[in-house]
N, C-alpha and C positions, 0 to 999 in steps of 0.2 A: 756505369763504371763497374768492371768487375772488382774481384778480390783481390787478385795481383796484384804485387808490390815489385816496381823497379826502381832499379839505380840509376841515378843521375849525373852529369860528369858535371863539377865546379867549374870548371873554364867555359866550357859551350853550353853549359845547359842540355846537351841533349840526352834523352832517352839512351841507357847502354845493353846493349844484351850480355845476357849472361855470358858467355865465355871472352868477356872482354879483356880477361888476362892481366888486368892492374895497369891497365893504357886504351884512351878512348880513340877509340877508329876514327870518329868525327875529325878531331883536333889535334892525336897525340899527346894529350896529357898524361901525365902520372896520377892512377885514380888511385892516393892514400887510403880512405876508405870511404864505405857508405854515409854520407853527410844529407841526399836528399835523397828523400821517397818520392815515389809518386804514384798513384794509384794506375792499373795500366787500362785500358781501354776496352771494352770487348773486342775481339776479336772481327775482324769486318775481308772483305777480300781481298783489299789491299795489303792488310795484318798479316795474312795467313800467305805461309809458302808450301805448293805441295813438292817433295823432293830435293833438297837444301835448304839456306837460307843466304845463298848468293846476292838475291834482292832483299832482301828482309830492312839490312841496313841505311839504304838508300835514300837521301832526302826526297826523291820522287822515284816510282818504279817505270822500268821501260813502259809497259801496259798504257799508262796512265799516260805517260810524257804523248805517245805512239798516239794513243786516243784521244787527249784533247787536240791535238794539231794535225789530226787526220792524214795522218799517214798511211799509204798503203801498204800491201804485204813485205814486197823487197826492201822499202826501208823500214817498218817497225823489225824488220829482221836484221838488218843494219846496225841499230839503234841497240836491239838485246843482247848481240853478241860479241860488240864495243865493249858495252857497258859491263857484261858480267865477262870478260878474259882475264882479269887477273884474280880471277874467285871460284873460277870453276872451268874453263876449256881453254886455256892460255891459248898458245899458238896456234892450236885447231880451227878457235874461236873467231882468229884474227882472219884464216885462211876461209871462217865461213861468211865473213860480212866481205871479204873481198869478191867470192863466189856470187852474193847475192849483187853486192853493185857493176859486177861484170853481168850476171844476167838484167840488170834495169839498162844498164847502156845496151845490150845488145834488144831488148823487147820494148824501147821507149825511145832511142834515138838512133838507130840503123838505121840504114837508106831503104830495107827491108820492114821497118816499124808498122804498124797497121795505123790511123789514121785517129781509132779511138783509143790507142794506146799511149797517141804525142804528151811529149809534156803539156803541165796544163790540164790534164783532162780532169773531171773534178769524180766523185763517186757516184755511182748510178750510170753514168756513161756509156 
C-alpha cells in the first residue's frame, strides 16, 4: 500500500477522486466531509491514465471489460467510445462507435465479407 490517503463517500463506500467537488460521481451524494480514509493502492495499470482521467472513475475500464470477453478491434472501439462520450468526445464520440459498427457490418456481414472474417470467427483465425 502506498502513502496516499483517499476520501471515501458514506453512502456507497467508494473510492472518490479529488476533484469530486462536494458530491460523489458514483452515487450523487452530498459528500459533508472527510469521515473515511483509506489508504490508496499503488499505482498499477489499470490505476494509471495517460492523458485525462475519463476512465479513471469507472467501476471497470473499457480495456479490461474489451479483454476479458475478447473482443475484437471494431468492438473494443465501440465499447471506448460509448463509454467515455460524456467525459471527453460527446458527439464526436458517438459519431465514432457508429463509424466503427458500420465498418464491422460492412467487413463481417456483407455479401462481400471474406469467409475468415464471418461472425463467429474466434482469434488466431
Amino acid at each position: 500500500m502506498g502513502a496516499t490517503i483517499n476520501e471515501c463517500c458514506d453512502n456507497c463506500f467508494r473510492v472518490l477522486p479529488k476533484w469530486h467537488g462536494g458530491i460523489c460521481p458514483n452515487c450523487g451524494a452530498k459528500i459533508e466531509k472527510q469521515t473515511h480514509e483509506l489508504p490508496m493502492p499503488e499505482p498499477t495499470a489499470l490505476t494509471t491514465q495517460i492523458g485525462g482521467d475519463h476512465y479513471k472513475s469507472l467501476a471497470i475500464q473499457p480495456a479490461e471489460y474489451c479483454q476479458r470477453n475478447q473482443l475484437r478491434h471494431l468492438e473494443s472501439s465501440v465499447v471506448k467510445y460509448v463509454t467515455r462520450h460524456r467525459n471527453k468526445g460527446g458527439e464526436q464520440d458517438i459519431r465514432k462507435a457508429i463509424h466503427c459498427l458500420e465498418l464491422l457490418l460492412a467487413l463481417e456481414y456483407s455479401p462481400n465479407a471474406q469467409p475468415s472474417d464471418a461472425k463467429g470467427a474466434s482469434y488466431g483465425s
